[in-house]
C-alpha positions in Angstrom: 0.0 0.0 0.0 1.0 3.8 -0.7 1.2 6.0 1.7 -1.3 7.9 0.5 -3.6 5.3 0.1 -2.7 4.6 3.9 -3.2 8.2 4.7 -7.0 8.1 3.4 -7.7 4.5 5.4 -6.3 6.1 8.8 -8.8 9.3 7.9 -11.3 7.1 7.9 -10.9 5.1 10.6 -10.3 8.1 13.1 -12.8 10.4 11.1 -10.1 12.6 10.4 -10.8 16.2 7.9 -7.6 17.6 6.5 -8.4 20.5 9.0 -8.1 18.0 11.9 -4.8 16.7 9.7 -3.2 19.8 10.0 -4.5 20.8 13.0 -2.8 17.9 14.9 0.1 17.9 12.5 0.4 21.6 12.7 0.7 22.3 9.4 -1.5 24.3 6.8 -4.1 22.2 4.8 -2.1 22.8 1.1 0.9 20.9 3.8 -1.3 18.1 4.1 -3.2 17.6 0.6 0.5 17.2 -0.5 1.2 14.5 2.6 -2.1 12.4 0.3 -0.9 13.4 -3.2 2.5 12.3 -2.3 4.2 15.9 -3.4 5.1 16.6 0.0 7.6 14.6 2.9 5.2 14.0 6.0 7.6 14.2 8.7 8.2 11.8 10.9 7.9 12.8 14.6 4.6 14.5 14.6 3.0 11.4 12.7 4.6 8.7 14.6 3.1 10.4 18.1 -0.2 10.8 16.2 -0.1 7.1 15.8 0.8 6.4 18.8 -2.1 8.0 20.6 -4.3 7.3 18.4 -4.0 3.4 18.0 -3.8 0.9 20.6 -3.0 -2.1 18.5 1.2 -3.1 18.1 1.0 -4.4 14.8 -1.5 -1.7 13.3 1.1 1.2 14.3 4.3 -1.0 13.0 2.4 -1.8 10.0 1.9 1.7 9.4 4.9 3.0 10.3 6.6 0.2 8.2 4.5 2.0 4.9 6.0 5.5 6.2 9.6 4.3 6.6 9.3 3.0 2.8 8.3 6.5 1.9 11.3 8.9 3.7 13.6 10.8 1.5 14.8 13.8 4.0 17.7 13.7 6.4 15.6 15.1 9.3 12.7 12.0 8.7 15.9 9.8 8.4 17.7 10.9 11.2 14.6 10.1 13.6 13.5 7.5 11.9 16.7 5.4 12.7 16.3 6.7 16.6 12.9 5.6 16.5 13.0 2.5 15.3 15.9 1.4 17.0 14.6 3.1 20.7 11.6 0.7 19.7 13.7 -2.4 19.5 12.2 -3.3 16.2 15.6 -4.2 14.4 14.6 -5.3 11.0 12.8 -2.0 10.4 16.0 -0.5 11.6 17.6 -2.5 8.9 15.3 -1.3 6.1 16.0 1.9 7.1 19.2 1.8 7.3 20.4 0.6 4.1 18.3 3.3 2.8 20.0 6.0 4.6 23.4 4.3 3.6 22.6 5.6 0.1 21.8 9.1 1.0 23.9 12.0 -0.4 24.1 13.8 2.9 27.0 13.0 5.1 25.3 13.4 8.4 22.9 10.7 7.5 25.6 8.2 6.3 27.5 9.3 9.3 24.8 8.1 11.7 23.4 5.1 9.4 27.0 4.0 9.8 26.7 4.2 13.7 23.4 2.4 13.6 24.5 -0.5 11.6 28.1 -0.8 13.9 25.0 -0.8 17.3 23.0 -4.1 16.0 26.7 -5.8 16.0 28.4 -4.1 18.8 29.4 -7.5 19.9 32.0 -8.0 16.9 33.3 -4.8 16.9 35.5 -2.7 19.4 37.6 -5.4 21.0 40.6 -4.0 19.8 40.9 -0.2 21.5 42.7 0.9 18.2 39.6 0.2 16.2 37.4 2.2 18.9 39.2 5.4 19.0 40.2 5.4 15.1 36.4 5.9 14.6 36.0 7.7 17.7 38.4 10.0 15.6 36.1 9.9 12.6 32.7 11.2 14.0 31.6 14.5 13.5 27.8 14.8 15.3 28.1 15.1 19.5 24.8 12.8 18.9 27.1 9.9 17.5 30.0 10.2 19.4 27.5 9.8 22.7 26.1 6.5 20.3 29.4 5.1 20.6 30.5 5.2 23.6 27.4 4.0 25.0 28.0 0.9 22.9 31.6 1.0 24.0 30.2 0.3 27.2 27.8 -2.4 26.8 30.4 -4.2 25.6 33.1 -3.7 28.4 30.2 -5.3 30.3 29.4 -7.6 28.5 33.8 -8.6 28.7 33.7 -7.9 32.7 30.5 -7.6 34.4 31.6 -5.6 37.2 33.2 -2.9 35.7 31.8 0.1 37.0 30.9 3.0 34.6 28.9 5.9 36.8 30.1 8.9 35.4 29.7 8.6 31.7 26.4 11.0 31.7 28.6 13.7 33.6 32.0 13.2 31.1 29.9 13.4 27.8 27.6 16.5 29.1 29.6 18.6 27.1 28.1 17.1 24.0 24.7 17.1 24.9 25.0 21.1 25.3 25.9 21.3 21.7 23.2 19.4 20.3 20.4 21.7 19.8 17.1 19.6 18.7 15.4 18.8 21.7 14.3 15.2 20.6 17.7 14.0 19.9 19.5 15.6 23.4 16.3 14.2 25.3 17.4 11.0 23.2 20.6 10.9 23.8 20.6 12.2 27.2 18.8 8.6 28.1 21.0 6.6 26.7 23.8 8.0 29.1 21.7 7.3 32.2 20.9 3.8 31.0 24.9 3.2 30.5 25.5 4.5 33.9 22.6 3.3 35.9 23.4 -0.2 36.6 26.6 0.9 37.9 25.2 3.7 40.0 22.9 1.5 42.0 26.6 -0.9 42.1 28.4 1.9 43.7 25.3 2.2 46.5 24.8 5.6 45.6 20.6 5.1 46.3 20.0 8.9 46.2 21.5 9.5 42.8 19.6 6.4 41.5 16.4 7.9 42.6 16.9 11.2 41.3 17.5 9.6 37.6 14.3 7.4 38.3 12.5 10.7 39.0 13.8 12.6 36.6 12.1 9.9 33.9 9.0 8.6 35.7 6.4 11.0 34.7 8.1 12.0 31.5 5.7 11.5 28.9 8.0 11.9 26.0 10.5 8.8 27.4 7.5 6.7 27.5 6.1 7.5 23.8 9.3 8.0 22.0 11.6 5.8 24.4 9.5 3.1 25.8 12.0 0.3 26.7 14.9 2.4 27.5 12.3 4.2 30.6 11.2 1.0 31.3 15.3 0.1 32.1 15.9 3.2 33.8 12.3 1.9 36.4 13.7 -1.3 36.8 16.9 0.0 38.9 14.8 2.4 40.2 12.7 -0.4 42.0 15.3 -1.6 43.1 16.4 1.6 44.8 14.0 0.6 47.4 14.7 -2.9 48.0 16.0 -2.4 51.4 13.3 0.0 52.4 10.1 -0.2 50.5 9.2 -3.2 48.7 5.5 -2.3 47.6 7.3 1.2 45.9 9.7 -1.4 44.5 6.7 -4.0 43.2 4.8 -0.4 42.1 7.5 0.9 39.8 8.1 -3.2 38.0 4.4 -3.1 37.6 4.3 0.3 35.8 7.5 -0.8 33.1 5.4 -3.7 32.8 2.4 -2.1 31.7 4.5 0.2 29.2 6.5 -3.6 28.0 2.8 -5.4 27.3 1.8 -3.2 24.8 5.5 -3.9 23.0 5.4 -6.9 21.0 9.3 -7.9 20.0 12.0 -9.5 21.7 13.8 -6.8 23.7 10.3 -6.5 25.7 10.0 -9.9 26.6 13.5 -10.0 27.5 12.4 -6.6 30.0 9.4 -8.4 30.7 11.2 -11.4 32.0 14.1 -10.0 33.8 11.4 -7.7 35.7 9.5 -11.2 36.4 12.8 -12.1 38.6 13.1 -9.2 39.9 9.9 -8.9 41.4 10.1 -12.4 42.5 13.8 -11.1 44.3 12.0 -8.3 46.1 8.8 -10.7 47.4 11.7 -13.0 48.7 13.7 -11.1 50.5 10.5 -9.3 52.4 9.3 -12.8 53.1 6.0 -11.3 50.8 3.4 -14.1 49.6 4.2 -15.5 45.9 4.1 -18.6 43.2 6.9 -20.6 43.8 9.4 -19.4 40.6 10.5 -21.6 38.3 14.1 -19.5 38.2 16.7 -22.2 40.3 18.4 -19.4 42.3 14.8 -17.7 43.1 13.2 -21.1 43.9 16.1 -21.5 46.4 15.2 -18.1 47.6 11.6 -18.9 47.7 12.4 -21.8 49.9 14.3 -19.8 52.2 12.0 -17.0 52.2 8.8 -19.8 53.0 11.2 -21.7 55.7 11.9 -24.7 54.0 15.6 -24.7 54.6 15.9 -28.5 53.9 14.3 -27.9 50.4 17.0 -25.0 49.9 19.7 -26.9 51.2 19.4 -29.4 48.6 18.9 -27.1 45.4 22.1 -25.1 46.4 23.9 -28.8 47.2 22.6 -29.4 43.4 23.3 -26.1 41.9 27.1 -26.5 43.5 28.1 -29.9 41.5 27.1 -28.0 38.2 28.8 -24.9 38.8 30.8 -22.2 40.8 28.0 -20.3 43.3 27.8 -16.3 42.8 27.6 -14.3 46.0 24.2 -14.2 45.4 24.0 -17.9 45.8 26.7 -18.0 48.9 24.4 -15.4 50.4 21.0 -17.7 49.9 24.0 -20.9 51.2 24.6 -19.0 54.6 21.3 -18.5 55.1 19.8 -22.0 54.5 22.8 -23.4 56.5 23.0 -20.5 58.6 26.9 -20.4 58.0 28.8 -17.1 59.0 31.5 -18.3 56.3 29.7 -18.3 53.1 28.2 -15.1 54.2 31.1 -13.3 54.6 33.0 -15.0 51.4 29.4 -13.6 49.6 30.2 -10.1 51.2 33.5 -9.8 49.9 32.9 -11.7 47.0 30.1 -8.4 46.2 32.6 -5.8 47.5 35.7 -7.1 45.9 33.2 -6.9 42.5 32.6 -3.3 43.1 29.0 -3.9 44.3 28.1 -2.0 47.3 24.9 -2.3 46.7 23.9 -5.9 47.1 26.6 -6.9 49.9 24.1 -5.5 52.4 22.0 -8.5 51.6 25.1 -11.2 53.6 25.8 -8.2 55.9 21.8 -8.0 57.2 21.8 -11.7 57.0 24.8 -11.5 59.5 23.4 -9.3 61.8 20.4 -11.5 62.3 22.4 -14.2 63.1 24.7 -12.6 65.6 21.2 -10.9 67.4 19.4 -14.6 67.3 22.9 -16.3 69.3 22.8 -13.0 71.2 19.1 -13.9 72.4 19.9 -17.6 73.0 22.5 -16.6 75.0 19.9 -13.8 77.4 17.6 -16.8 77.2 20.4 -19.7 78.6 21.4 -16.6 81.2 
């Protein structure tokens, strides 16, 4: 279908005038009749968040934004086109429309097609730090220099796991001041946080968590425009309040969840299941009523959280033969054996990994124990 064909079936269907076009579009009406004869480039932004609001369906609003994509000529359209779709997580549109933008005459919009294409295999690429700062040395746009070094740092976790990166947001400000279109700073401005969250929450550093969590939570145009990188930046901030408030916690899962049903592709069910355990984390360690999980390490948890300590012992005396357990899974040991040493190796096995955040957990499980022999000792007395 054309898009102009497409054009008159969404008028229809939403009882649209071309006043009402170019009212919502905010545009003249000779703007629009050349969006239906084709004369005319409808841009991108305006349309997609006209679809958006005004179609609850996934595949309805991909379908028609798959007819747009086909139609885009522009370097604006492409330029948010490719943030768009990839923000979206919809990587064979991201595909079409890169190779598309790959043959575009204007060097900003091969520049960035470029640094699309290098994102969906980030994994290949990089390894060798000559490569990264030889094209580090190439990019012109602050926008694509931010692109790449928030890829650089997926994959240095992806190499270590606990390297902590916390102040990437503050280093690369300087580039976000130069870019001037509001979309593409509040774009790229995300991205940053979403590099540096994980580590923040790492590093302890609950208060600066929060005030990224708040900073996105009401923030319409994340949500719309940026769905599954908001949703990333509310799962760490549930987790701010693990130690503190579990039904804030629970609350702030269940809202990304919401935003991740209504996103039918991969990368949301991969949100939608790592928020599963994370919910079933938070009921454990408050002891909170649940389904048993089918996750090993949460059912273990589960047990110890329900009392069945026999149950727990012999999933973790399992989960040992098959493989070396994390300090998650010493932590979850001490407790079902109540044994001082794995909790301490789990407590310096977290610290010595640079996270400050999730040694509490063997460090409040110690305290417990030392206050439950403190009592049996007032008791013998």
């Amino acid at each position: 279908m054309k898009l102009g064909e497409l054009l008159l079936q969404i008028s229809y269907e939403l009882q649209y005038s071309p006043e009402d076009w170019a009212r919502i579009l905010n545009v003249s009406a000779d703007e629009v009749n050349g969006y239906f004869l084709g004369t005319k480039e409808l841009p991108v932004l305006p349309f997609f968040h006209l679809i958006h609001n005004s179609y609850s369906d996934y595949e309805k609003k991909k379908y028609i934004f798959s007819v747009h994509m086909d139609s885009i000529q522009s370097a604006s359209n492409f330029l948010y086109a490719m943030e768009l779709t990839e923000q979206s997580g919809e990587t064979e549109s991201l595909i079409r429309i890169i190779e598309k933008a790959m043959k575009s005459e204007d060097p900003r919009v091969q520049e960035w097609a470029e640094m699309y294409a290098l994102s969906l295999k980030r994994d290949e690429m990089f390894e060798d730090d000559l490569l990264y700062t030889a094209k580090k040395a190439t990019l012109k746009s602050s926008e694509m220099k931010i692109l790449l070094e928030t890829i650089r740092t997926q994959l240095l976790r992806k190499i270590n796991a606990n390297i902590t990166i916390d102040k990437l947001a503050d280093e690369y400000s300087h580039h976000l001041e130069k870019i001037e279109n509001n979309f593409f700073k509040s774009a790229f401005k995300l991205r940053l946080h979403v590099s540096t969250i994980y580590s923040t929450l790492r590093l302890n550093l609950v208060g600066k968590v929060r005030r990224i969590g708040e900073m996105y939570l009401n923030d319409e145009e994340t949500k719309v425009y940026f769905p599954l990188r908001h949703c990333y930046i509310l799962h760490y901030y549930a987790l701010s309040f693990l130690y503190e408030d579990p039904y804030r916690a629970l609350e702030l899962i269940d809202e990304a969840n919401d935003i991740l049903k209504t996103i039918q592709n991969s990368r949301a069910r991969h949100y939608l299941n790592e928020n599963g355990k994370t919910k079933a984390f938070i009921k454990n360690v408050w002891e909170m009523d649940q389904p048993e999980p089918d996750d090993i390490p949460e059912k273990i948890h589960y047990c110890i959280a329900n009392g069945d300590m026999k149950k727990a012992q012999a999933l973790l005396i399992d989960l040992e033969k098959v493989q070396p357990l994390t300090p998650f899974q010493d932590y979850y040991w001490g407790v079902a054996f109540s044994d001082e040493e794995a909790l301490q190796r789990s407590y310096e096995t977290f610290r010595s990994n640079g996270d400050f955040f999730f040694a509490v957990l063997p460090i409040r499980a110690l305290s417990k124990m030392s206050l439950e022999k403190l009592k049996e000792k007032q008791i013998k007395n």
